[in-house]
C-alpha positions as CSV (number, residue, x, y, z in Angstrom):
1,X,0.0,0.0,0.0
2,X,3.1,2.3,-0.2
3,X,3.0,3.1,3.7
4,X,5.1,0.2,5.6
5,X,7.2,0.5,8.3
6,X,9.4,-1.5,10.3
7,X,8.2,-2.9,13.7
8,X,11.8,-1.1,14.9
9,X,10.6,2.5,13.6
10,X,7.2,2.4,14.5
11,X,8.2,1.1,18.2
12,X,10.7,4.6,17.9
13,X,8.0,6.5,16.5
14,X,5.7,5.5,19.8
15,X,8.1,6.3,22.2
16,X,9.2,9.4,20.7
17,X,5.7,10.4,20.9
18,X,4.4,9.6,24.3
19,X,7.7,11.7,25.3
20,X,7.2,14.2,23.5
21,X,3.7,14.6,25.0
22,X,4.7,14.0,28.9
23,X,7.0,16.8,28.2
24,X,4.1,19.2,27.1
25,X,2.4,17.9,29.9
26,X,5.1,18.8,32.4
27,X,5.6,22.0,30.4
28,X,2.2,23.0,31.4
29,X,1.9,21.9,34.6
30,X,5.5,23.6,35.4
31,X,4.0,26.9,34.6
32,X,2.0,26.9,37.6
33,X,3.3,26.1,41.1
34,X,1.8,24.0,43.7
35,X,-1.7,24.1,43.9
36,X,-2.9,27.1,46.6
37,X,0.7,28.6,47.1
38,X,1.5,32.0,46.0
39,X,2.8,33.3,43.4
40,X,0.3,31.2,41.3
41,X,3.5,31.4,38.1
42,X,6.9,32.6,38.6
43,X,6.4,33.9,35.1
44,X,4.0,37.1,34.6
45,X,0.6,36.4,33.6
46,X,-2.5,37.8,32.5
47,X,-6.0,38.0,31.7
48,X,-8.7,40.0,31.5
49,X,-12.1,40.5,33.3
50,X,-15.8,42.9,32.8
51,X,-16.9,44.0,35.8
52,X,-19.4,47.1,36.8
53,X,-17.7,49.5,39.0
54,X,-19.6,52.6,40.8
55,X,-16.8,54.7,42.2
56,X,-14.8,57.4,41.0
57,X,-11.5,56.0,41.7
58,X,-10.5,53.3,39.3
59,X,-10.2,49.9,40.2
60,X,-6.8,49.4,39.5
61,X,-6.3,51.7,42.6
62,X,-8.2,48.8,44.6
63,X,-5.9,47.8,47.6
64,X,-7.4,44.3,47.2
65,X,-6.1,44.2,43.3
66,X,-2.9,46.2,43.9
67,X,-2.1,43.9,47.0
68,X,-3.2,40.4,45.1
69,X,-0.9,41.3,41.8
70,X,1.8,41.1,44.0
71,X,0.5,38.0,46.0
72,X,-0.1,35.8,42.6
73,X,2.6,37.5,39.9
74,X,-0.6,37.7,37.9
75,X,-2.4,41.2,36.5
76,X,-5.7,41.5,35.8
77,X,-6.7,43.7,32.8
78,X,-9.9,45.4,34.0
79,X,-12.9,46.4,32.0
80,X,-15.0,48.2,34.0
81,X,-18.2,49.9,33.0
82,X,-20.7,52.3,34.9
83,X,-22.9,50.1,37.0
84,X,-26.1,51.5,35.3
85,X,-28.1,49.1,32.9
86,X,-24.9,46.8,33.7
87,X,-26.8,43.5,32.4
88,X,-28.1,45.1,29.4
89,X,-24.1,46.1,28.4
90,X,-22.9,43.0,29.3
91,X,-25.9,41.2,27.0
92,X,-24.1,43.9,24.0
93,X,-20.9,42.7,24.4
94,X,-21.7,39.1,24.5
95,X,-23.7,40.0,21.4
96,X,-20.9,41.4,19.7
97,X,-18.4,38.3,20.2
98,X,-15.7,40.6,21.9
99,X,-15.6,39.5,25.2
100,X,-13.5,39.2,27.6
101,X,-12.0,36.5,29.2
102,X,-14.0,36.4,32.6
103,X,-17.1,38.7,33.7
104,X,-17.4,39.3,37.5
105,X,-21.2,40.2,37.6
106,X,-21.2,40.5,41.8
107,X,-23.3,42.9,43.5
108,X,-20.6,45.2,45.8
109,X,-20.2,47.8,42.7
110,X,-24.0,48.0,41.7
111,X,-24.0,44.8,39.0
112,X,-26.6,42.0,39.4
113,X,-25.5,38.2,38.9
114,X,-26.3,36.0,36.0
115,X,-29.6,33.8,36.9
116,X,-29.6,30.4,36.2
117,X,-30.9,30.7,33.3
118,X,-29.1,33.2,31.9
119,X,-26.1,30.2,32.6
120,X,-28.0,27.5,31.1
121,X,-29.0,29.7,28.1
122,X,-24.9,31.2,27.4
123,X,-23.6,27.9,28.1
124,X,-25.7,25.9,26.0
125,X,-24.4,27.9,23.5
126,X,-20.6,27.6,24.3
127,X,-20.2,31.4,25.6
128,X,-19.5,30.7,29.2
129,X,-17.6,27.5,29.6
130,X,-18.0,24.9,32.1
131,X,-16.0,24.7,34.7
132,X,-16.3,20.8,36.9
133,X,-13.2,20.2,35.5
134,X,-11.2,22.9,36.4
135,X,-12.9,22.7,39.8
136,X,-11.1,19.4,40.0
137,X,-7.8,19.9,38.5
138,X,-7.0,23.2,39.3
139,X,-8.4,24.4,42.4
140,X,-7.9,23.4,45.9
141,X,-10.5,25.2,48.4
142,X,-13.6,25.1,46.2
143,X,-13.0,21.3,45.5
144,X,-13.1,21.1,48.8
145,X,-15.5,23.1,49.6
146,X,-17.7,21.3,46.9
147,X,-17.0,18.0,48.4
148,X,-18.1,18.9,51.5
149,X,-21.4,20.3,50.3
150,X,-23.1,18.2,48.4
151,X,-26.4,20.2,48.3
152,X,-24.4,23.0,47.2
153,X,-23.4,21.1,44.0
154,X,-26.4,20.0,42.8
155,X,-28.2,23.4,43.3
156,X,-24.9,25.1,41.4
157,X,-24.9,22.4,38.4
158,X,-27.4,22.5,35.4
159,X,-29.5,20.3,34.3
160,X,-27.1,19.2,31.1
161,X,-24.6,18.3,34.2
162,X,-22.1,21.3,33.8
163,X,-21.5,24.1,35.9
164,X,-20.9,27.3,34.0
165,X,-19.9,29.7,36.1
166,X,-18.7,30.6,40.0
167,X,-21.0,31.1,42.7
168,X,-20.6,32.6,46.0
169,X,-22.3,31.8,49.6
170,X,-23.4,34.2,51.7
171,X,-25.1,32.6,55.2
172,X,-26.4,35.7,55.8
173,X,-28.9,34.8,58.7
174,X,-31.4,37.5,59.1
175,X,-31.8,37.6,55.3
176,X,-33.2,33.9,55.1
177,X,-36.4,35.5,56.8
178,X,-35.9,39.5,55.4
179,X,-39.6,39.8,54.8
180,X,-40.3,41.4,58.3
181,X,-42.3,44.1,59.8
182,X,-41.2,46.9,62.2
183,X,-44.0,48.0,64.7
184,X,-42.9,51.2,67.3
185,X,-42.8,49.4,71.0
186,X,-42.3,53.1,72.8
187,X,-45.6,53.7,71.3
188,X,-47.1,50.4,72.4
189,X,-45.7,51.2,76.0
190,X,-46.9,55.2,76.3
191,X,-50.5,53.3,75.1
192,X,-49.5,50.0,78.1
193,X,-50.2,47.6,74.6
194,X,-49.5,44.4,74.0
195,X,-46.8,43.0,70.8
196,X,-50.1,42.0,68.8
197,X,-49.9,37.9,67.6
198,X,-52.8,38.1,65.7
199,X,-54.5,39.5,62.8
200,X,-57.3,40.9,64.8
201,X,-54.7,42.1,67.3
202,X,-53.2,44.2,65.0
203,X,-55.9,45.9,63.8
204,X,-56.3,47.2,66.9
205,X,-53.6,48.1,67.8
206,X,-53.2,50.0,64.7
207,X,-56.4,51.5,65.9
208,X,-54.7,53.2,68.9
209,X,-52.6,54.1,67.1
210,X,-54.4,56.0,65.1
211,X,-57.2,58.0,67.6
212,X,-54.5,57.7,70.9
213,X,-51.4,59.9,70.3
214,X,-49.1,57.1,71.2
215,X,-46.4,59.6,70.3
216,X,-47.6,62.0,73.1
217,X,-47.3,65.2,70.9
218,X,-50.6,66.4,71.2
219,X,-51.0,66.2,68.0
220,X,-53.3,63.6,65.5
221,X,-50.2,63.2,63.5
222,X,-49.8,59.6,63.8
223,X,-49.8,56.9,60.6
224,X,-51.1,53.7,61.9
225,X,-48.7,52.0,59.2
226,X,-46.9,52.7,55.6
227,X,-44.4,51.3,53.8
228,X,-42.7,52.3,50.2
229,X,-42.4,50.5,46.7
230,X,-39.0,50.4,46.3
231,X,-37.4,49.2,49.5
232,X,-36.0,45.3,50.0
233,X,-39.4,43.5,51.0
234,X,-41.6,46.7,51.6
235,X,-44.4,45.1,49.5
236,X,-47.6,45.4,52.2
237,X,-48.3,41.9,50.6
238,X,-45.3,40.3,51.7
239,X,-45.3,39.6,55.9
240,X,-49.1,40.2,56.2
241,X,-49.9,37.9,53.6
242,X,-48.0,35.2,55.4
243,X,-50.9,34.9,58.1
244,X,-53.5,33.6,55.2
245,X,-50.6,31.9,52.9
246,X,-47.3,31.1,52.5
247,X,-45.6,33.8,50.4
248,X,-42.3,34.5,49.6
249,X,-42.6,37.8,46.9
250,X,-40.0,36.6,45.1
251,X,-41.5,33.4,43.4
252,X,-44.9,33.2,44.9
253,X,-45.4,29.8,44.7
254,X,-46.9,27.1,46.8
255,X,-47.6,22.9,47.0
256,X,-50.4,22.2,47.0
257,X,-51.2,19.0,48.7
258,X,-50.9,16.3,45.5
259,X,-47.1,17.9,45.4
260,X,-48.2,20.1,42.3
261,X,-46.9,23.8,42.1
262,X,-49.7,26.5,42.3
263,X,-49.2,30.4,42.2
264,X,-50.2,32.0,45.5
265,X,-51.8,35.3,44.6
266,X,-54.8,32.8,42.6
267,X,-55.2,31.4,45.8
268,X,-58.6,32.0,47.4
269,X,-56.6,32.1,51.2
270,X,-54.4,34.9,48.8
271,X,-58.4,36.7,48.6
272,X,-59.3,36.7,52.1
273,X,-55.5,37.9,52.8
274,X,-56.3,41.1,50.4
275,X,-60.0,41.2,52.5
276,X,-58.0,41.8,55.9
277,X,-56.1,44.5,53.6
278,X,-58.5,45.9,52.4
279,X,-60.4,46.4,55.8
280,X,-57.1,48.2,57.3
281,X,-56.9,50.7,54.3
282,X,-60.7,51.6,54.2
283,X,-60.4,52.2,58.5
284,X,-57.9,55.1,57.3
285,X,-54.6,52.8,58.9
286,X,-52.7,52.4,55.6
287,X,-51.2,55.3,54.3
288,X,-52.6,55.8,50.7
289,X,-48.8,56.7,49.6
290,X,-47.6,53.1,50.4
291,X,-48.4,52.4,46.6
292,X,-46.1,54.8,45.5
293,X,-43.6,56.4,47.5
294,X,-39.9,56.2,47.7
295,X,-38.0,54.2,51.3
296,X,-36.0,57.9,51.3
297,X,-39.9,60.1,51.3
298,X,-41.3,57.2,54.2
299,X,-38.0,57.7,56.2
300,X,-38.0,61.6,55.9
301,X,-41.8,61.6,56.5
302,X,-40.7,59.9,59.8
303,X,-37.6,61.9,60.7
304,X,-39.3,65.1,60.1
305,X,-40.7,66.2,63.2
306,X,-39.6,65.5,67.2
307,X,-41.4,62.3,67.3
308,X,-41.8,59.3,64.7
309,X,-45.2,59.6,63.1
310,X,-45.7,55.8,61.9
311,X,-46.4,53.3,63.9
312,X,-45.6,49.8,61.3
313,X,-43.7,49.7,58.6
314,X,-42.1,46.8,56.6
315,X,-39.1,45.5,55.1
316,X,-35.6,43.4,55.3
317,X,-34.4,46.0,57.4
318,X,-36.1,49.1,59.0
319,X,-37.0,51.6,56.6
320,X,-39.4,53.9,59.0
321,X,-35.7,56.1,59.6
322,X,-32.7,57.2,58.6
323,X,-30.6,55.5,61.0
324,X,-28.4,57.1,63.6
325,X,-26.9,59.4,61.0
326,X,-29.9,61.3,61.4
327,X,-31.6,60.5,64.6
328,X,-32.1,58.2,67.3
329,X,-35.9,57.7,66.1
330,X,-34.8,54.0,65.1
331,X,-34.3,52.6,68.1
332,X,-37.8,52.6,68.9
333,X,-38.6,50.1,66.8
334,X,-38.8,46.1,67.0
335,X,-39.5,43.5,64.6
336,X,-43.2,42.5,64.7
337,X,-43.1,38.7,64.9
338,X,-45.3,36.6,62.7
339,X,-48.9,36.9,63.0
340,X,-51.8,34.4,63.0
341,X,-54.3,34.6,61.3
342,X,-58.2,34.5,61.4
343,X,-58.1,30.8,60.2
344,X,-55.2,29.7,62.8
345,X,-52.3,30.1,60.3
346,X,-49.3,31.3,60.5
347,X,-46.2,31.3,58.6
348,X,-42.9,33.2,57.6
349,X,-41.0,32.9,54.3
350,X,-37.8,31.7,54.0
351,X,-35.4,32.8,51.6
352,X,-32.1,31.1,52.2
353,X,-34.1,27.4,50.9
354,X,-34.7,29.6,47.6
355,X,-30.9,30.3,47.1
356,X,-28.4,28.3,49.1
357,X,-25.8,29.9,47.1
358,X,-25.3,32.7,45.0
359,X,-25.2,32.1,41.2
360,X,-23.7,33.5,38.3
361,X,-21.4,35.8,39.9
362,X,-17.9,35.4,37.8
363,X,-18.0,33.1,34.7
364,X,-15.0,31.9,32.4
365,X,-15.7,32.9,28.1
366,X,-14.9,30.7,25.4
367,X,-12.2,34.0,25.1
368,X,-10.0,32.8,27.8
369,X,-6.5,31.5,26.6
370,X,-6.1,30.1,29.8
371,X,-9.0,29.0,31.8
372,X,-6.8,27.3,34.4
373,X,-4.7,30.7,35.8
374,X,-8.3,32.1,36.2
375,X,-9.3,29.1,37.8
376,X,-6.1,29.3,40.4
377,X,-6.5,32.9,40.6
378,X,-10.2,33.0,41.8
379,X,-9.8,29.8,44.5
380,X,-7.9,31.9,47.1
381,X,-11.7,34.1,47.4
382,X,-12.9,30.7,48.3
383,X,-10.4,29.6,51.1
384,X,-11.1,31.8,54.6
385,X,-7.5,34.0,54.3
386,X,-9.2,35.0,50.7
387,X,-12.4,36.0,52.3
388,X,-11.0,37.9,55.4
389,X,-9.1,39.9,52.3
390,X,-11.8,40.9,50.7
391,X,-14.3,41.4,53.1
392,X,-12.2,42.8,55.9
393,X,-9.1,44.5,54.3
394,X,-5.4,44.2,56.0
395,X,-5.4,42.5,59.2
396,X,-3.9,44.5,61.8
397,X,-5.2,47.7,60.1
398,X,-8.9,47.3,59.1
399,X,-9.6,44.0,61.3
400,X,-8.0,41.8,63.9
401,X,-8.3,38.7,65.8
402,X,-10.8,38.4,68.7
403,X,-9.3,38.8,72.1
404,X,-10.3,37.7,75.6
405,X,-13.6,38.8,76.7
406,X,-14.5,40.0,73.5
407,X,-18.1,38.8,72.5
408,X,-20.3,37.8,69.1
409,X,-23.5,37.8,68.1
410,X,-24.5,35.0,69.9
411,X,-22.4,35.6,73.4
412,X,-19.4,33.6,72.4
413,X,-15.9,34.3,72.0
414,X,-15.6,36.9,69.2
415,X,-13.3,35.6,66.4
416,X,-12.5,39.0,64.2
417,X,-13.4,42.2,64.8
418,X,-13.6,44.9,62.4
419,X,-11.6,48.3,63.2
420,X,-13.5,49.4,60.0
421,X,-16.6,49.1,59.0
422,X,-17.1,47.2,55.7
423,X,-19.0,50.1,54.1
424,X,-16.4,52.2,54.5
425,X,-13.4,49.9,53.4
426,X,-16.0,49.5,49.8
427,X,-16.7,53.4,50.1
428,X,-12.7,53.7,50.2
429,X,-11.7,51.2,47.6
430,X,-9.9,49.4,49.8
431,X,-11.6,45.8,49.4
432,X,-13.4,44.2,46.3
433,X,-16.3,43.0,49.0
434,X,-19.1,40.7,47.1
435,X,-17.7,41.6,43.5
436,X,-16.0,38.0,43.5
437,X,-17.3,35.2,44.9
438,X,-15.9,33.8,48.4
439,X,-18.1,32.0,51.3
440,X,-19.3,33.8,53.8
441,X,-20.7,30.8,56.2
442,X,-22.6,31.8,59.5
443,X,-19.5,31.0,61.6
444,X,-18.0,34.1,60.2
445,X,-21.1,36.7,60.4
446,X,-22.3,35.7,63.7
447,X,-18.2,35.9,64.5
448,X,-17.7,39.1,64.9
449,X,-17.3,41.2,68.0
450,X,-20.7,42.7,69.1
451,X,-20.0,46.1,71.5
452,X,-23.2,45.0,74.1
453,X,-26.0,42.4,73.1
454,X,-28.0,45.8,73.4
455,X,-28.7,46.7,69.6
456,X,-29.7,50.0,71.2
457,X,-26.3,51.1,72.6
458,X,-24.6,53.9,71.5
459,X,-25.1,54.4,67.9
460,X,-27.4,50.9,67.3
461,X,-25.9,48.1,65.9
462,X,-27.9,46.9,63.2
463,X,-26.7,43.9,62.3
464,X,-27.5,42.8,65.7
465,X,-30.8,44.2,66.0
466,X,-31.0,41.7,62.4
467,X,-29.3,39.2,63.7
468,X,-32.2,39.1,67.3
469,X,-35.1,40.2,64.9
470,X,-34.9,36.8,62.8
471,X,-34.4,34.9,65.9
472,X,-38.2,35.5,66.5
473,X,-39.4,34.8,63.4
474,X,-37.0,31.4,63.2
475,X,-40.0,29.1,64.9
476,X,-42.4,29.8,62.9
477,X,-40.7,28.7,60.0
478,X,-41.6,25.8,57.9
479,X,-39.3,22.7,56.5
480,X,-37.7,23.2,53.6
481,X,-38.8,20.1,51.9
482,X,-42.7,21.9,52.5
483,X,-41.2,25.0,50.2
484,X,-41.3,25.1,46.4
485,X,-37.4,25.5,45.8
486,X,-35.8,27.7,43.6
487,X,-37.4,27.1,39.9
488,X,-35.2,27.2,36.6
489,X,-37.3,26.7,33.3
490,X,-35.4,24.0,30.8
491,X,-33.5,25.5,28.2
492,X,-36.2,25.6,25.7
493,X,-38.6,27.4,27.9
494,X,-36.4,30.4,29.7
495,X,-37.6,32.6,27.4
496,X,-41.2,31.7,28.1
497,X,-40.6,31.9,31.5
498,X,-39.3,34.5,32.1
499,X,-41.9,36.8,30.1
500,X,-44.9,35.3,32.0
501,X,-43.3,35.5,35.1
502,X,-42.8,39.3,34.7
503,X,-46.2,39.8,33.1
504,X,-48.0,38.2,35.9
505,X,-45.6,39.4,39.0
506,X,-46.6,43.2,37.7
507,X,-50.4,42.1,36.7
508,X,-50.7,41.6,40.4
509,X,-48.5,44.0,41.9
510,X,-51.5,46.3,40.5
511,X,-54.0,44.4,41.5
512,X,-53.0,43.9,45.2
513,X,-53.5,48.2,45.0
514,X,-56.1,48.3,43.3
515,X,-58.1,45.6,45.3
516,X,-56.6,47.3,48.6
517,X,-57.7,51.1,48.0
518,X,-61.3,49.9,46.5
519,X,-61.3,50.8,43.1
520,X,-62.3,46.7,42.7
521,X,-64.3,45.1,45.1
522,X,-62.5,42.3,46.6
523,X,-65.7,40.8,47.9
524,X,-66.9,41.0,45.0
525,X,-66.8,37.4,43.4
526,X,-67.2,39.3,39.7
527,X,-64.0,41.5,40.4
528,X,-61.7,38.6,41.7
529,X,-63.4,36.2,38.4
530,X,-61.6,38.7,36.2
531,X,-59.1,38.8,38.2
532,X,-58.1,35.3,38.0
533,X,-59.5,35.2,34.4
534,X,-56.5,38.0,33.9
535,X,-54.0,35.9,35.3
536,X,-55.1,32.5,33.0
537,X,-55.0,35.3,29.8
538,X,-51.1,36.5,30.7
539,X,-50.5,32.3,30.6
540,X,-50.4,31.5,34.6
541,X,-51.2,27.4,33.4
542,X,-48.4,27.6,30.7
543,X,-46.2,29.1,33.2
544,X,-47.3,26.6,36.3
545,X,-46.8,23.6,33.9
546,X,-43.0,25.1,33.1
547,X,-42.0,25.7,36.5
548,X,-43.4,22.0,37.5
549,X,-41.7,20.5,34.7
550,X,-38.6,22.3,35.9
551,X,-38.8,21.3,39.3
552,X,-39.3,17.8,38.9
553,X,-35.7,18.0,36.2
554,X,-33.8,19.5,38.8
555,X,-35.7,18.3,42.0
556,X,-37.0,14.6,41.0
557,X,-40.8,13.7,41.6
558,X,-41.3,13.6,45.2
């Protein structure tokens, strides 16, 4: 056939081969030195990352960036755009096919993470790669880390089996149960009050409120309760709600006893929740503006005169004030635990079943000439030296170890304590904070030195007063395997999803006002029909099929 070749030359030929390759192996593996040691290469390397940034200093003037360049012998080439519409420019230059080699979409600079199925959806497509393998191969404390956490790796991988991009855990405590409510406890004492636990309770006490000038002005100044539309969990339909039916405002979705998903607010418990509402608003204790105010007019509304004028308010944290930059008017306010309701029910949301990690917050192009460097490079964020980095600065200048006698959040011995406050160390570009992934577990928070298990003390300690809030709503909580996890639509129906799911999240945004101030009649069964007949038109079956079909992909029947 014109190709022989002695059994001598081809055995050369084999040999010369498979040394040839060990040597590129070793070549490659020699440019890199041992896995989690510093510098990552004794020869300079680099690569390139888009990220949003909202100050005015660059980020190469970032003591974090400056600092780690030295650490790891390996620059970063930052892009950095103005934080505004940050998802929309990122979904222009993934259009245009010049990317970059990573994108670090965290939150600490004003970007918003990539969903899940944003992932599945650039992934599928080969524009984020995956990145199990170089988990494995070139990283040594989010292997572990992933080993270690199971439940963490399933909820990060998609349903194709990959993982496309870097995630980040944040066990922020108060925030698994951030839909809360804030009721003023002088005013409950100046009117010798109870902390209502029911429904009925409430109303009455909002009642005093309102005809009793709990805030001893002599004036009838006082708002029974108000909230704003653009604070974190300030919807009125949020925390009250939860006393009729389990709601969560972010997906709104329940099991119903089969084990089938069904949408909350097409709930008939969801219509006697809006009847309570409704009752409230028309006995003048809701403050019409709660539909469309700002969190900065409700806090300046309450911070205008010598005395708070609102009595309950709502949100993750407490929006009623300013805080101590402004006045002490905070501190008379406690978190309202969960009520019951007229049927006997009571619940809270919980958030942290929803979103056991973070998603989507730095992902690896099909640019990147080296995926591995960016893979050693980002794995010190996940070790705890590469979180205390970011999120607390220099030790010995912006935090230090806890001493002796030095307490936490929960009374024990205080690991770190922060000689600056994290705001300020962002405000400062000092640290990169939440703009790369790292894990923030609940041993850390709740580590920290507390000055007095007295939120109240001195300037108010916020966290804290979080931190005690959450511990009251804690027992009312349900299991998690009773809550409709987080829901990602298959590939082929994102785009589906995601349009109903806006479409019917606003249709009854409105309607929840409109049911509340009376211009329908939420008594009336004609109003709520067309109510619900809106809901069917918008595609809420289409879009409760999608999300069940998705939950039993990623979930398994159960």
């Amino acid at each position: 056939n014109g190709y022989s070749i002695s059994k001598g030359r081809l055995e050369n030929t084999i040999t010369a081969y498979f040394i040839q390759q060990a040597g590129n192996q070793g070549n490659e593996a020699s440019e890199y030195n041992v896995l989690g040691t510093f510098p990552i290469s004794n020869t300079k390397k680099e690569f390139s990352v888009l990220a949003p940034w909202l100050l005015n200093e660059p980020i190469t003037d970032n003591w974090n960036v400056i600092e780690y360049e030295k650490m790891s012998n390996v620059r970063v080439n930052w892009q950095t755009v103005t934080a505004d519409g940050w998802m929309d420019k990122v979904s222009l230059i993934i259009a245009s096919g010049d990317l970059p080699d990573a994108i670090a979409a965290g939150t600490a600079f004003g970007g918003s993470a990539f969903t899940q199925s944003q992932l599945d959806q650039y992934g599928s497509q080969g524009i984020f790669i995956p990145v199990q393998d170089l988990i494995n191969e070139h990283s040594v404390h989010l292997k572990s880390y992933l080993e270690k956490n199971p439940h963490i790796k399933s909820f990060v991988t998609s349903l194709d089996g990959n993982i496309y991009g870097f995630f980040g855990v944040n066990e922020c405590y108060h925030c698994n149960h951030q839909q809360k409510a804030w009721i003023n406890t002088t005013w409950l004492k100046n009117l010798n009050l109870e902390m209502p636990k029911t429904t009925d309770e409430l109303k009455e006490v909002l009642m005093a409120f309102k005809t009793q000038d709990p805030n001893r002005n002599g004036e009838q100044d006082e708002i029974p309760m108000a909230t704003a539309v653009d604070g974190r969990r300030t919807n009125l339909d949020g925390f009250l709600m939860c006393a009729f039916i389990y709601t969560d405002s972010d997906q709104n979705l329940v099991f119903d006893s089969n084990k089938k998903i069904q949408y909350a607010p097409a709930q008939n418990e969801w219509r006697e929740g809006l009847k309570y509402l409704r009752d409230l608003y028309a006995n003048g204790l809701i403050a019409p503006e709660s539909f469309t105010q700002s969190t900065q007019v409700l806090a300046q509304t309450n911070e205008a005169g010598e005395e708070p004028v609102i009595g309950v308010g709502f949100g993750g944290v407490n929006f009623l004030c300013s805080g101590s930059a402004v006045s002490d008017k905070f501190k008379q306010y406690d978190a309202l635990p969960p009520l019951t309701g007229p049927n006997g029910y009571v619940s809270v949301a919980s958030y942290n079943n929803l979103t056991p990690a973070d998603v989507g917050l730095f992902v690896i192009t099909k640019a990147a000439k080296e995926p591995a460097l960016i893979m050693r490079w980002l794995d010190y964020f996940y070790s705890p030296d590469g979180r205390n980095f970011i999120d607390m600065g220099m030790e010995g200048r912006d935090w230090r170890a806890g001493e002796a006698g030095e307490l936490d959040f929960n009374g024990n011995p205080a690991k770190f304590v922060e000689l600056v406050p994290n705001t300020e160390l962002l405000e400062n570009n000092i640290i990169l904070g939440q703009a790369l992934p790292s894990i923030k577990d609940a041993a850390y928070r709740e580590g920290k030195k507390v000055n007095s298990q007295d939120w109240r003390e001195g300037n108010g300690d916020t966290e804290l007063m979080l931190f005690q809030a959450t511990k009251l709503y804690e027992p009312f909580a349900f299991p998690n395997s009773d809550l409709v996890p987080t829901i990602v639509a298959l590939p082929d129906k994102i785009t589906d999803f995601s349009l109903i799911k806006t479409s019917i999240s606003e249709y009854v945004k409105q309607h929840v006002a409109r049911f509340v101030t009376g211009d329908l009649d939420i008594n009336s069964d004609a109003d709520w029909n067309n109510y619900i007949k809106g809901l069917n038109n918008l595609g809420l079956e289409k879009y409760l099929e999608i999300c069940q079909e998705g939950y039993e992909a990623k979930y398994g029947k159960k």
